[in-house]
Structures are given as structure tokens and as C-alpha cells.
mmCIF file of the N, C-alpha and C atoms, coordinates in Angstrom:
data_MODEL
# 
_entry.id   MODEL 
# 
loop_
_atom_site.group_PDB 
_atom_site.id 
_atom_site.type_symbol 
_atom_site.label_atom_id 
_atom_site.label_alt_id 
_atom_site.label_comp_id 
_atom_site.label_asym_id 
_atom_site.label_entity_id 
_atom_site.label_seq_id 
_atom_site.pdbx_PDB_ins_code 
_atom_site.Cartn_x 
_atom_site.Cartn_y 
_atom_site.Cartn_z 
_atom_site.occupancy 
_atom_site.B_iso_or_equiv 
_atom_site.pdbx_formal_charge 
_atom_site.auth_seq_id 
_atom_site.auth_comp_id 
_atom_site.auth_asym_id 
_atom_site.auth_atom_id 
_atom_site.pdbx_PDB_model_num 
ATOM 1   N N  . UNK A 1 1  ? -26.426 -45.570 -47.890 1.00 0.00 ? 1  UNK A N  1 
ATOM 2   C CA . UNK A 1 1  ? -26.507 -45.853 -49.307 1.00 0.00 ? 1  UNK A CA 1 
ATOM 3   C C  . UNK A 1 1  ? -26.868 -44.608 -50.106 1.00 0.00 ? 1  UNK A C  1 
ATOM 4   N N  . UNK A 1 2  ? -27.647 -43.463 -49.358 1.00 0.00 ? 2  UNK A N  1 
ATOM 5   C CA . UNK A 1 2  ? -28.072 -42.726 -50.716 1.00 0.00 ? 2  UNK A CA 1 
ATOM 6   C C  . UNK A 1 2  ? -26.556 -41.563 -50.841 1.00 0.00 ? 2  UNK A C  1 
ATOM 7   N N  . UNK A 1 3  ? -25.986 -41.536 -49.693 1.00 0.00 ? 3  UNK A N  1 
ATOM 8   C CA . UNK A 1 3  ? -24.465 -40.693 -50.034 1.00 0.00 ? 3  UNK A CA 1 
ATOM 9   C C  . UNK A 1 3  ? -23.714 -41.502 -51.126 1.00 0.00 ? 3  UNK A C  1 
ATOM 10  N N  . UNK A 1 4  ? -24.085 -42.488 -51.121 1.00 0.00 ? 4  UNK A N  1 
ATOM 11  C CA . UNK A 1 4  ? -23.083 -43.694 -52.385 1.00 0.00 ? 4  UNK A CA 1 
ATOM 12  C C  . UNK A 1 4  ? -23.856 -43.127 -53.807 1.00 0.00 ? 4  UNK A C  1 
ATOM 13  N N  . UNK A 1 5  ? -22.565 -43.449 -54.950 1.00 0.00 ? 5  UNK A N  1 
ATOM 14  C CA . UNK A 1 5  ? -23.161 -42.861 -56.064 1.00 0.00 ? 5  UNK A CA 1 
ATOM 15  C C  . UNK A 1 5  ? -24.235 -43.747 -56.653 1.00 0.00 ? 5  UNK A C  1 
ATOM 16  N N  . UNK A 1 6  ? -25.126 -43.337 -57.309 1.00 0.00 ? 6  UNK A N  1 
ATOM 17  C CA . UNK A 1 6  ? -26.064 -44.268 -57.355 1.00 0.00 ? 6  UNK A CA 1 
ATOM 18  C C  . UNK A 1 6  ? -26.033 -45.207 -58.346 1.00 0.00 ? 6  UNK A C  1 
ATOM 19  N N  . UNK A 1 7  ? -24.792 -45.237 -59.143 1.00 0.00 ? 7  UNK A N  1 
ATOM 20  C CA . UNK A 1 7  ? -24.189 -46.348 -60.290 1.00 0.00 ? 7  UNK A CA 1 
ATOM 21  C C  . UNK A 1 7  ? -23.360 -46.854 -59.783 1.00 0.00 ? 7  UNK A C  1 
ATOM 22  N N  . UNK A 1 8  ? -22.937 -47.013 -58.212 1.00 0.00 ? 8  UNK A N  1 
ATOM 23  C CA . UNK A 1 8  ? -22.301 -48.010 -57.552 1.00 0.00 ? 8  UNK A CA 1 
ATOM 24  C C  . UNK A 1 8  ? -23.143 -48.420 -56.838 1.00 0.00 ? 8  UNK A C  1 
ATOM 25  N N  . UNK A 1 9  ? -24.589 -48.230 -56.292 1.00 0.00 ? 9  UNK A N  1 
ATOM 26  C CA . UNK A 1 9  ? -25.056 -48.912 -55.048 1.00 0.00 ? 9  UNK A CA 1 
ATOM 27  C C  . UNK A 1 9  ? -25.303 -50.748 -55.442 1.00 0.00 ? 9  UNK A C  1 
ATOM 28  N N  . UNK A 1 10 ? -25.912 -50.510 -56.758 1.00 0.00 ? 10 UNK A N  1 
ATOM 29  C CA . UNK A 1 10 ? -25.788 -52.129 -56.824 1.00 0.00 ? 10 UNK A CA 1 
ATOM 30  C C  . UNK A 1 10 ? -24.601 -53.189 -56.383 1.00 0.00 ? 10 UNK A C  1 
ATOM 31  N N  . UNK A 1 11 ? -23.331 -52.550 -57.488 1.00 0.00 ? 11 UNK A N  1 
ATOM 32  C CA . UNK A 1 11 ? -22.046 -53.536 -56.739 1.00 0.00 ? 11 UNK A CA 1 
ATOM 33  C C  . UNK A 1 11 ? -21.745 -53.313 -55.523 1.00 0.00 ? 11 UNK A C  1 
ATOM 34  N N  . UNK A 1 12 ? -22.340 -52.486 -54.417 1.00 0.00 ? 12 UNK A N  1 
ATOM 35  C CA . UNK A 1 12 ? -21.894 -52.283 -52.859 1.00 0.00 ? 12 UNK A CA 1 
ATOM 36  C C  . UNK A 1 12 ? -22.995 -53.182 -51.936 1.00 0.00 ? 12 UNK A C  1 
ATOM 37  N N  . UNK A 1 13 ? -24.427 -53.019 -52.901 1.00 0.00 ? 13 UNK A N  1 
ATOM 38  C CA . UNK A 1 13 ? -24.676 -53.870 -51.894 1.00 0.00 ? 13 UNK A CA 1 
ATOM 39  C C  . UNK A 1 13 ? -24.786 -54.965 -52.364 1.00 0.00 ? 13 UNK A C  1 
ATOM 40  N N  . UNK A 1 14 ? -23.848 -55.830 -53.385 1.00 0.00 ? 14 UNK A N  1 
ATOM 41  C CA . UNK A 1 14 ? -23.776 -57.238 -53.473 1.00 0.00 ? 14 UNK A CA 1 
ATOM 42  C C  . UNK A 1 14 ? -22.072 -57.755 -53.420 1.00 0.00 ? 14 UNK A C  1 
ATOM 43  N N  . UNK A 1 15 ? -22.086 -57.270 -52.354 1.00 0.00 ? 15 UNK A N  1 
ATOM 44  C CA . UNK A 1 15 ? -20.612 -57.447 -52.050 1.00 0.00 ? 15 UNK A CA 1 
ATOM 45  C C  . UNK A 1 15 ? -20.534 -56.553 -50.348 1.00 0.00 ? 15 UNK A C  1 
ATOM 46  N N  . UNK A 1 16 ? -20.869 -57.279 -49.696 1.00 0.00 ? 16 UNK A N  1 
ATOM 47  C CA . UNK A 1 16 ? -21.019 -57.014 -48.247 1.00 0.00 ? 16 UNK A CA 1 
ATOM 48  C C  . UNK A 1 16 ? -20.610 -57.904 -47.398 1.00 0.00 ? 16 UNK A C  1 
ATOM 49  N N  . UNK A 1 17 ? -19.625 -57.549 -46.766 1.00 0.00 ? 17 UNK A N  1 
ATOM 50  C CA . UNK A 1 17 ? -18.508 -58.663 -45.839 1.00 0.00 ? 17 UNK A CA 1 
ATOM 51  C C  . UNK A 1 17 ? -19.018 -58.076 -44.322 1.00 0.00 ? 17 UNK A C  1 
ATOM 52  N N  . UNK A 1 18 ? -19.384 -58.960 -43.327 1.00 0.00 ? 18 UNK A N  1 
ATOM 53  C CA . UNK A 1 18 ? -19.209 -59.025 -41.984 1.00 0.00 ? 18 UNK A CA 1 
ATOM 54  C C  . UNK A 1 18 ? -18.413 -59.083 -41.365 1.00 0.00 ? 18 UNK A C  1 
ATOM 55  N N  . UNK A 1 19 ? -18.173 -58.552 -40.709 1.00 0.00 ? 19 UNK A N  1 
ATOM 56  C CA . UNK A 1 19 ? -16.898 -58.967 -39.326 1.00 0.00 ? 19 UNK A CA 1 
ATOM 57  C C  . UNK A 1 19 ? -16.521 -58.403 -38.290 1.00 0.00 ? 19 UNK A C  1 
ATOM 58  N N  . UNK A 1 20 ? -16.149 -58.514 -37.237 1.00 0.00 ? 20 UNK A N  1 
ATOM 59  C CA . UNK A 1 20 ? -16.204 -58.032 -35.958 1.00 0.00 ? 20 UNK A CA 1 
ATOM 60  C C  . UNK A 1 20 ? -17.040 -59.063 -34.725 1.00 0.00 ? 20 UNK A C  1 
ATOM 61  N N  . UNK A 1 21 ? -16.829 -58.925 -33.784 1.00 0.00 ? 21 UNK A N  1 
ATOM 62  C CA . UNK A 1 21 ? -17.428 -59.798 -32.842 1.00 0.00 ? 21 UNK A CA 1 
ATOM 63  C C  . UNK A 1 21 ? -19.158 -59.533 -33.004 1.00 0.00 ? 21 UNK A C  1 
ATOM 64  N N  . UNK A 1 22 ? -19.433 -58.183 -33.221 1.00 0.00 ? 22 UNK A N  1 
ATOM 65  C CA . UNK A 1 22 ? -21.352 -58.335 -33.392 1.00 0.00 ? 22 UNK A CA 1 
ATOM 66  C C  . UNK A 1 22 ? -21.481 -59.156 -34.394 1.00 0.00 ? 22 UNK A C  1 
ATOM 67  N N  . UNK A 1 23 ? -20.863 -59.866 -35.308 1.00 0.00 ? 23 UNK A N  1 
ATOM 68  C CA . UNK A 1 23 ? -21.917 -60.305 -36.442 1.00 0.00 ? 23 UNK A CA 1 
ATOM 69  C C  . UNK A 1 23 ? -21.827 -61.996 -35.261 1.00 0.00 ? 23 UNK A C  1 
ATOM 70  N N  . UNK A 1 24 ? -21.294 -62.251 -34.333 1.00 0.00 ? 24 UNK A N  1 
ATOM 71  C CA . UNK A 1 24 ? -21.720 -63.483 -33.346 1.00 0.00 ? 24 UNK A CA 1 
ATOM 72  C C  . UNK A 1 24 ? -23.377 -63.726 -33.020 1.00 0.00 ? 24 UNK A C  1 
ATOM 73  N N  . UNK A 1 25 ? -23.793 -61.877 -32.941 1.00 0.00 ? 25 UNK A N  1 
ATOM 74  C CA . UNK A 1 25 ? -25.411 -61.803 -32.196 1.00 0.00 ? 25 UNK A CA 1 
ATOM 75  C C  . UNK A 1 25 ? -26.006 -62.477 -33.332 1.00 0.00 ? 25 UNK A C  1 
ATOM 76  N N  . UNK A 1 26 ? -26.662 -63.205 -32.323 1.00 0.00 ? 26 UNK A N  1 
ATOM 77  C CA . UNK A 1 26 ? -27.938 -64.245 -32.986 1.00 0.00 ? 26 UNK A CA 1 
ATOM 78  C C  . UNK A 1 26 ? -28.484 -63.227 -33.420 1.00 0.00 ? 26 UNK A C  1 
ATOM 79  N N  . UNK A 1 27 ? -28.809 -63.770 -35.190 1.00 0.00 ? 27 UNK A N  1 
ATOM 80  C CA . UNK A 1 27 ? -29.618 -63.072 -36.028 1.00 0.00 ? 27 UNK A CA 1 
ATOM 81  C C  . UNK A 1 27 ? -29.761 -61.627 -36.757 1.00 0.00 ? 27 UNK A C  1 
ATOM 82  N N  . UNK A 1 28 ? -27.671 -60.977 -36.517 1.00 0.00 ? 28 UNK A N  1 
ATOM 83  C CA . UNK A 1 28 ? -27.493 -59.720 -36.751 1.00 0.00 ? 28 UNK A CA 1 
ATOM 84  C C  . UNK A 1 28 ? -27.428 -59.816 -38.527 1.00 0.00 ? 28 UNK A C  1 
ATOM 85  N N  . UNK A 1 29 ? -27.117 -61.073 -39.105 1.00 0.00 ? 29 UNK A N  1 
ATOM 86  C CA . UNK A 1 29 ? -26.683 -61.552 -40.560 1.00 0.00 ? 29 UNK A CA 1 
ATOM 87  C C  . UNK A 1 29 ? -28.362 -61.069 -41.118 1.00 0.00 ? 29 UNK A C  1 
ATOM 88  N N  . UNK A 1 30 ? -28.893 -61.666 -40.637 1.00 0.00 ? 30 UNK A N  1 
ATOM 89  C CA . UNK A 1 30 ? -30.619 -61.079 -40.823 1.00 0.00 ? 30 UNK A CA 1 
ATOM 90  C C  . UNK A 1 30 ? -31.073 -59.948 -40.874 1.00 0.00 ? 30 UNK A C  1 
ATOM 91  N N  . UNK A 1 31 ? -30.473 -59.413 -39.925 1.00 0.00 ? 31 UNK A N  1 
ATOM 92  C CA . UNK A 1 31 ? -30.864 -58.063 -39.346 1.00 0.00 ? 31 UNK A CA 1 
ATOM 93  C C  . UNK A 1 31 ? -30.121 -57.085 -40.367 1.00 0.00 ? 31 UNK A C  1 
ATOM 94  N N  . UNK A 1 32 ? -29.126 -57.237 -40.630 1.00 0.00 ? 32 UNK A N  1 
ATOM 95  C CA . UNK A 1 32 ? -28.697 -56.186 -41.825 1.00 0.00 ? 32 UNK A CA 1 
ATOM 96  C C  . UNK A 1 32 ? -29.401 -56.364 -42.895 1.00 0.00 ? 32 UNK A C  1 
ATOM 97  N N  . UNK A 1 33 ? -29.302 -57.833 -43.673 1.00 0.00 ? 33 UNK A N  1 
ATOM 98  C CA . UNK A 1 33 ? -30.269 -57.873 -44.986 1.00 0.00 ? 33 UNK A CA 1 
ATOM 99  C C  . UNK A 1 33 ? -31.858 -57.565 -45.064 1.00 0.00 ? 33 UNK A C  1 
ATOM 100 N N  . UNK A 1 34 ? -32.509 -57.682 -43.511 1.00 0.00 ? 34 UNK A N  1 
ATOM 101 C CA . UNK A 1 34 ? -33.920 -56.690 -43.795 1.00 0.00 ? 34 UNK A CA 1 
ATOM 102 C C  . UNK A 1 34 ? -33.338 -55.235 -43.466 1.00 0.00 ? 34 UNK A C  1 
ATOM 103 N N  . UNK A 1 35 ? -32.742 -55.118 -43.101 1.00 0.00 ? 35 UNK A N  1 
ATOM 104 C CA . UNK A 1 35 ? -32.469 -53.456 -43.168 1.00 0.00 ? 35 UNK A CA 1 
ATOM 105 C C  . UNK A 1 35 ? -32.215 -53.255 -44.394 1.00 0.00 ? 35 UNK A C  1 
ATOM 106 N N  . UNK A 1 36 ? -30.931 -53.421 -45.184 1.00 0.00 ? 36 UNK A N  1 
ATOM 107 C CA . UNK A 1 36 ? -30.784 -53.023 -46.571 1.00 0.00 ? 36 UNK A CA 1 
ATOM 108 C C  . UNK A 1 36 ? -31.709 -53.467 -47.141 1.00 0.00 ? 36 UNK A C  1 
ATOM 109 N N  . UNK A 1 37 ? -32.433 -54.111 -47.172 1.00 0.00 ? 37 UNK A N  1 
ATOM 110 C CA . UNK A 1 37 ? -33.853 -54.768 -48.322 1.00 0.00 ? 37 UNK A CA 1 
ATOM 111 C C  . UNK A 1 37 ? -34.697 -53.271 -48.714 1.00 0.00 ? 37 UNK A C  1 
ATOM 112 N N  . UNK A 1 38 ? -34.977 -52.839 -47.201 1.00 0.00 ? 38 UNK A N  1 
ATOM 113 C CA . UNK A 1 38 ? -35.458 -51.186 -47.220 1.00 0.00 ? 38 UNK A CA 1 
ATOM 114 C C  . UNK A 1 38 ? -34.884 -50.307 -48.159 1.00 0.00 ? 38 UNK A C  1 
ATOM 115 N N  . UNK A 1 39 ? -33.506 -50.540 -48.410 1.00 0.00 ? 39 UNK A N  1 
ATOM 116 C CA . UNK A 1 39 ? -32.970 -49.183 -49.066 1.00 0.00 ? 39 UNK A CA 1 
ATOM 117 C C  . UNK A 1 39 ? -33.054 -49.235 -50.316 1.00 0.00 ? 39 UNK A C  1 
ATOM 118 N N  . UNK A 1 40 ? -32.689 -50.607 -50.896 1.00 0.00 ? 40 UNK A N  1 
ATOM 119 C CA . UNK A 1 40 ? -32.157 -50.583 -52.091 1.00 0.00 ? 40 UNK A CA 1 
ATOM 120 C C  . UNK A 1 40 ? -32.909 -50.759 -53.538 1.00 0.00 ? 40 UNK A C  1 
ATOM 121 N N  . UNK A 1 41 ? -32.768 -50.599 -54.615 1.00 0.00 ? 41 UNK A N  1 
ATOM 122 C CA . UNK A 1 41 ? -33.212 -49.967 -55.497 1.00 0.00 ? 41 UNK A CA 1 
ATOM 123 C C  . UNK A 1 41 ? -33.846 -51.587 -55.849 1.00 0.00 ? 41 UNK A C  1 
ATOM 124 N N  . UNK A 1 42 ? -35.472 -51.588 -56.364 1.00 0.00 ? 42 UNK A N  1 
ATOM 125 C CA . UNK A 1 42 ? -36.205 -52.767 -56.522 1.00 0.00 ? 42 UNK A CA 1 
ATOM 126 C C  . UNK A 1 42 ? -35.010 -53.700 -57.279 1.00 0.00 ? 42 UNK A C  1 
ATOM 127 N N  . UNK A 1 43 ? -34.575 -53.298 -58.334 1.00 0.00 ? 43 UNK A N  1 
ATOM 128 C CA . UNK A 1 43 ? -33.901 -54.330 -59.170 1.00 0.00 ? 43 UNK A CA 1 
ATOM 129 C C  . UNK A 1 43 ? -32.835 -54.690 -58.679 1.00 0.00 ? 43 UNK A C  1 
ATOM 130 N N  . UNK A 1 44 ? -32.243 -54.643 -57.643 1.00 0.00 ? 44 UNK A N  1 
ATOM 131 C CA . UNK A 1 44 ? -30.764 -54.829 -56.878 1.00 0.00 ? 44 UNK A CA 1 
ATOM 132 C C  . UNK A 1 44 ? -30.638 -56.005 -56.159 1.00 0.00 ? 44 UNK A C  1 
ATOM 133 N N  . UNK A 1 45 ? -29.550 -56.872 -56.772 1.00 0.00 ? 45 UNK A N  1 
ATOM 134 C CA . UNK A 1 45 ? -29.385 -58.317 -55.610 1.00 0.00 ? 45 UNK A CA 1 
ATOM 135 C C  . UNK A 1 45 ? -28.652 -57.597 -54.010 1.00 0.00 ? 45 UNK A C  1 
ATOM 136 N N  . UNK A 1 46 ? -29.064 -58.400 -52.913 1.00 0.00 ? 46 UNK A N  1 
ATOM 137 C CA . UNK A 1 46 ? -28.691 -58.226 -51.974 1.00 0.00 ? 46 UNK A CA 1 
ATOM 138 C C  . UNK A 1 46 ? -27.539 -59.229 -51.309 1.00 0.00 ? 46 UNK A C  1 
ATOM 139 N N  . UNK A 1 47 ? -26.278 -59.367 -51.211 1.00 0.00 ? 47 UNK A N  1 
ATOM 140 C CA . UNK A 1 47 ? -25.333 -60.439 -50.806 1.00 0.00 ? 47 UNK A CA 1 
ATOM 141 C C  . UNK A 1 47 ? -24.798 -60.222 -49.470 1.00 0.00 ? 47 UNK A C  1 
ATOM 142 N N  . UNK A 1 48 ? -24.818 -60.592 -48.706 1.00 0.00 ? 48 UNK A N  1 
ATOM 143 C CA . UNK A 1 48 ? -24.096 -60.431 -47.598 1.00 0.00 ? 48 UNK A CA 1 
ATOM 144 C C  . UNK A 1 48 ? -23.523 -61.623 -46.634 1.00 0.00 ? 48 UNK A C  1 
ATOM 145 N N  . UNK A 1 49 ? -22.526 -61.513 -46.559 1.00 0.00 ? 49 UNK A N  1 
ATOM 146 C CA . UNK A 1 49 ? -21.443 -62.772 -46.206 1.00 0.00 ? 49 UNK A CA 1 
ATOM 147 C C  . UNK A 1 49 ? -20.369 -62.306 -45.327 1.00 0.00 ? 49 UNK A C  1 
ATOM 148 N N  . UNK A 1 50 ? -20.858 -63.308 -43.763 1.00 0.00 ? 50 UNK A N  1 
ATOM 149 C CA . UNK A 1 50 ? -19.827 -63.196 -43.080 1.00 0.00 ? 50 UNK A CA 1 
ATOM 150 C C  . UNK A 1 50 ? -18.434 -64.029 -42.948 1.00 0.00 ? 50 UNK A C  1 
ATOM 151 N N  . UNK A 1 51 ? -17.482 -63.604 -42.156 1.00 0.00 ? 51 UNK A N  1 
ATOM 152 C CA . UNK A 1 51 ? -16.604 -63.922 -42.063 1.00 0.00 ? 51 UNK A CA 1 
ATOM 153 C C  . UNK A 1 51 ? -16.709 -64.921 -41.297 1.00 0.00 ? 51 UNK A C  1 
ATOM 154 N N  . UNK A 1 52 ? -15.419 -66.767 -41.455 1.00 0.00 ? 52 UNK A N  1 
ATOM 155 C CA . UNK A 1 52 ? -15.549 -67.198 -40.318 1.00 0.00 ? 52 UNK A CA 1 
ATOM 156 C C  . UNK A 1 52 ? -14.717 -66.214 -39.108 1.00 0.00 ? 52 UNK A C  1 
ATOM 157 N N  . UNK A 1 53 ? -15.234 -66.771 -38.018 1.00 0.00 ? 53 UNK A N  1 
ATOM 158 C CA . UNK A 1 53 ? -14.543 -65.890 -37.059 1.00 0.00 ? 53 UNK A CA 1 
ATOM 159 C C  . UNK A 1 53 ? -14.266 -64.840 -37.121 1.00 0.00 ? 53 UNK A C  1 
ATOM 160 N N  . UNK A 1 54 ? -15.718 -64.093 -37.642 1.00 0.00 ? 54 UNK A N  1 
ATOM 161 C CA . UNK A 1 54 ? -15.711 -63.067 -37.674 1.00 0.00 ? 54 UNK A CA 1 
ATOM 162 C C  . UNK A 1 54 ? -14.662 -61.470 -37.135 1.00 0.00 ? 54 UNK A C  1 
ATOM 163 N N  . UNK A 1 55 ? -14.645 -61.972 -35.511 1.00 0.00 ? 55 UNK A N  1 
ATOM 164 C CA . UNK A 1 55 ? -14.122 -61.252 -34.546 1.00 0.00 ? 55 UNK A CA 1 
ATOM 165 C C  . UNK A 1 55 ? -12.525 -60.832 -34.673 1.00 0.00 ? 55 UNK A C  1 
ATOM 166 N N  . UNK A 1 56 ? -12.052 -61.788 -35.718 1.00 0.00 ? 56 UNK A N  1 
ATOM 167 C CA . UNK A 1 56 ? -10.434 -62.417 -35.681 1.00 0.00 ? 56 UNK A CA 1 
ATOM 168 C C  . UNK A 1 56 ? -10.376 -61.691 -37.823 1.00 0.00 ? 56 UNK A C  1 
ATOM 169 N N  . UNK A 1 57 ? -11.325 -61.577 -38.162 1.00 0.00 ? 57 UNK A N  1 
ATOM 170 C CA . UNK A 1 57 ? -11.152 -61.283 -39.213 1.00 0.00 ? 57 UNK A CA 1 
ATOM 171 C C  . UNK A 1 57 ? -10.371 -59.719 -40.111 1.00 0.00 ? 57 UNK A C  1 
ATOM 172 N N  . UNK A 1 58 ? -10.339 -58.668 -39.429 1.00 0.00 ? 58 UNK A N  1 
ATOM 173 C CA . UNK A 1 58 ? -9.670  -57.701 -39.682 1.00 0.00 ? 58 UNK A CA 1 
ATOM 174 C C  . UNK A 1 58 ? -7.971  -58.085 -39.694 1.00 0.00 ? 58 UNK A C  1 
ATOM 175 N N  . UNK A 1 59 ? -7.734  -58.587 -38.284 1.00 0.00 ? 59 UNK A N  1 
ATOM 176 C CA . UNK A 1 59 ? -6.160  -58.874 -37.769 1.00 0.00 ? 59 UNK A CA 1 
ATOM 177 C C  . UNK A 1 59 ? -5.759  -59.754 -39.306 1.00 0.00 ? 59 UNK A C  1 
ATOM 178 N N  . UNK A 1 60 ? -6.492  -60.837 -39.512 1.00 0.00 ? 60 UNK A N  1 
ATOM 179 C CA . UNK A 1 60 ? -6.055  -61.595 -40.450 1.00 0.00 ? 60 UNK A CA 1 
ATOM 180 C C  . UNK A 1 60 ? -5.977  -60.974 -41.951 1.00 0.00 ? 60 UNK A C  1 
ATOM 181 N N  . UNK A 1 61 ? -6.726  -60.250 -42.437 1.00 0.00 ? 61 UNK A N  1 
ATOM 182 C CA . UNK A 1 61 ? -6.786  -59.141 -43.371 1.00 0.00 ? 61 UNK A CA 1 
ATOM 183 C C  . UNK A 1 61 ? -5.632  -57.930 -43.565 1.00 0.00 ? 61 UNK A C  1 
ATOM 184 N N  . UNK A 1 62 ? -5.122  -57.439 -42.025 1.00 0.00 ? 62 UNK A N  1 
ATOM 185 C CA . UNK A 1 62 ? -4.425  -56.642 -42.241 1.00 0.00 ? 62 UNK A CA 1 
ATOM 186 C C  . UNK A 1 62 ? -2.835  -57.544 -42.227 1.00 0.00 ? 62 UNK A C  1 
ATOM 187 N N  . UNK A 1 63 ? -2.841  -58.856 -41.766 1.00 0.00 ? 63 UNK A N  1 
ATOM 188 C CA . UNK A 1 63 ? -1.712  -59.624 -41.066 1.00 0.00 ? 63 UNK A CA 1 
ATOM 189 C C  . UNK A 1 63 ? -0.947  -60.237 -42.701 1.00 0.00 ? 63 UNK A C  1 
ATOM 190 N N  . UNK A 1 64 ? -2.391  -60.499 -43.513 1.00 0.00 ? 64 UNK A N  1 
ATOM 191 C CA . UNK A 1 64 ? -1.884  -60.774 -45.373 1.00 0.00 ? 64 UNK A CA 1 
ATOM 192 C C  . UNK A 1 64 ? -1.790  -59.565 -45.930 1.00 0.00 ? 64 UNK A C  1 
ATOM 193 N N  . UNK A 1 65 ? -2.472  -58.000 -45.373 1.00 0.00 ? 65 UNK A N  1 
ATOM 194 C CA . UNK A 1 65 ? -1.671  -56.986 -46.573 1.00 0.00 ? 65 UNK A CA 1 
ATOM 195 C C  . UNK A 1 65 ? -0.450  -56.603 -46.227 1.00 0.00 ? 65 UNK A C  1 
ATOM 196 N N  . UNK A 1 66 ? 0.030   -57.121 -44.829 1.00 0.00 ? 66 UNK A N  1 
ATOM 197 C CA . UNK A 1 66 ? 1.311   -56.487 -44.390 1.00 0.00 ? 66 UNK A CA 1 
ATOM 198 C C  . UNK A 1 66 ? 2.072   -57.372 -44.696 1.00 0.00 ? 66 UNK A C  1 
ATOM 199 N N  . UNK A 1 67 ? 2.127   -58.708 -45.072 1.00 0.00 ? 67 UNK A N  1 
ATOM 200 C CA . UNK A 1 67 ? 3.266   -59.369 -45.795 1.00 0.00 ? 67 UNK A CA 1 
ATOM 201 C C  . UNK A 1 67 ? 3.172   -59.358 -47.147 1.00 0.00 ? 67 UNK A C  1 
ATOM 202 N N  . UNK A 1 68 ? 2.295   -58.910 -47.647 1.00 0.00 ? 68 UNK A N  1 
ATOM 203 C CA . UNK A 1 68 ? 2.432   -58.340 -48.960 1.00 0.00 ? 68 UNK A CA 1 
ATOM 204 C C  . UNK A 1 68 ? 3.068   -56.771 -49.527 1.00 0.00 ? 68 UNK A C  1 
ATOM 205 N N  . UNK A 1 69 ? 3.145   -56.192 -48.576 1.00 0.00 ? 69 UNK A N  1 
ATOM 206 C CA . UNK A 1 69 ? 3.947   -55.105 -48.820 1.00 0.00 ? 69 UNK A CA 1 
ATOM 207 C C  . UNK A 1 69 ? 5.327   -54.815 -49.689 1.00 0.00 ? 69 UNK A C  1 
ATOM 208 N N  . UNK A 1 70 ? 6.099   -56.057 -49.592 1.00 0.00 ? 70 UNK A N  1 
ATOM 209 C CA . UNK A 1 70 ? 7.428   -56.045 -50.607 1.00 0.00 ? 70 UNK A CA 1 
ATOM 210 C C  . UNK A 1 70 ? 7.936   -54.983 -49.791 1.00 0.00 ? 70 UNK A C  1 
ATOM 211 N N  . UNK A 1 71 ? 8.281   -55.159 -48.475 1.00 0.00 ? 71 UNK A N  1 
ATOM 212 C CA . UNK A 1 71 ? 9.205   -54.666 -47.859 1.00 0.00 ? 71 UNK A CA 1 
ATOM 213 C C  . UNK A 1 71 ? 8.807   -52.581 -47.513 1.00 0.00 ? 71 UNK A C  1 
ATOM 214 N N  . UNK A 1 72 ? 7.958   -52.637 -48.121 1.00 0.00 ? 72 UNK A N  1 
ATOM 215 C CA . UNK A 1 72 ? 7.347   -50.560 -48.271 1.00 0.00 ? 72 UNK A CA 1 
ATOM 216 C C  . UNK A 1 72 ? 7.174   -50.837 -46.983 1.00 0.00 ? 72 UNK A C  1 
ATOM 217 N N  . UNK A 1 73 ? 7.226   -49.282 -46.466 1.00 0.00 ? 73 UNK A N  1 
ATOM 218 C CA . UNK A 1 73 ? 6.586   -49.237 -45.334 1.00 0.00 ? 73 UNK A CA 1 
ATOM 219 C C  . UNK A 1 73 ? 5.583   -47.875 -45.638 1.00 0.00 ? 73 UNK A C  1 
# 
């Protein structure tokens, strides 16, 4: 966070997506929001929201920007 400009850290850290098979570990959803709680500037909401199926969530992300392409490669 402190490499982030510091008139974006608010909208970055209230807009925080999970995904990948670690966010499965019991209690990693936790474990990030007391970590960022540490960083961030007193007045700052903290949001963080995982994906269902987490693990499966990139493929599906990249699987809707690639039929959205309009044919570009």
C-alpha cells in the first residue's frame, strides 16, 4: 500500500477481490483484513470479498474477457 498513490489507497482498499485456491484456508478472508487494518489510513473503509469458487475464478474472468473481444486478438 504505501508504493500506491496515496489518493488511491482508499478506493484499493475498498475494493478487494479474493481468489485462487488459498482464499479456501480456514480463516485467510480474516487474515488479510487484520493485516490491511494495520496499514491503512484511520479514516479508510476496509472491503474485502471473495470469490465463489474462488480457485476457478481467474479461468472464468479471463473465459468472459475473451468472448468479449469482438473478434481482436
Amino acid at each position: 500500500m504505501e508504493k500506491c498513490p496515496k489518493d488511491m489507497q482508499p478506493q484499493m482498499l475498498n475494493n478487494i477481490i479474493l481468489t485462487g485456491g488459498n482464499c479456501n484456508i480456514r480463516g485467510f478472508k480474516a487474515r488479510i483484513e487484520s493485516d490491511l487494518e494495520c496499514l491503512k489510513p484511520w479514516d479508510t473503509q476496509i472491503r474485502v470479498e471473495q470469490t465463489e469458487n474462488p480457485e476457478h475464478a481467474v479461468w472464468r474472468g479471463l473465459k468472459q474477457f475473451s468472448a468479449n473481444l469482438d473478434g481482436h486478438t
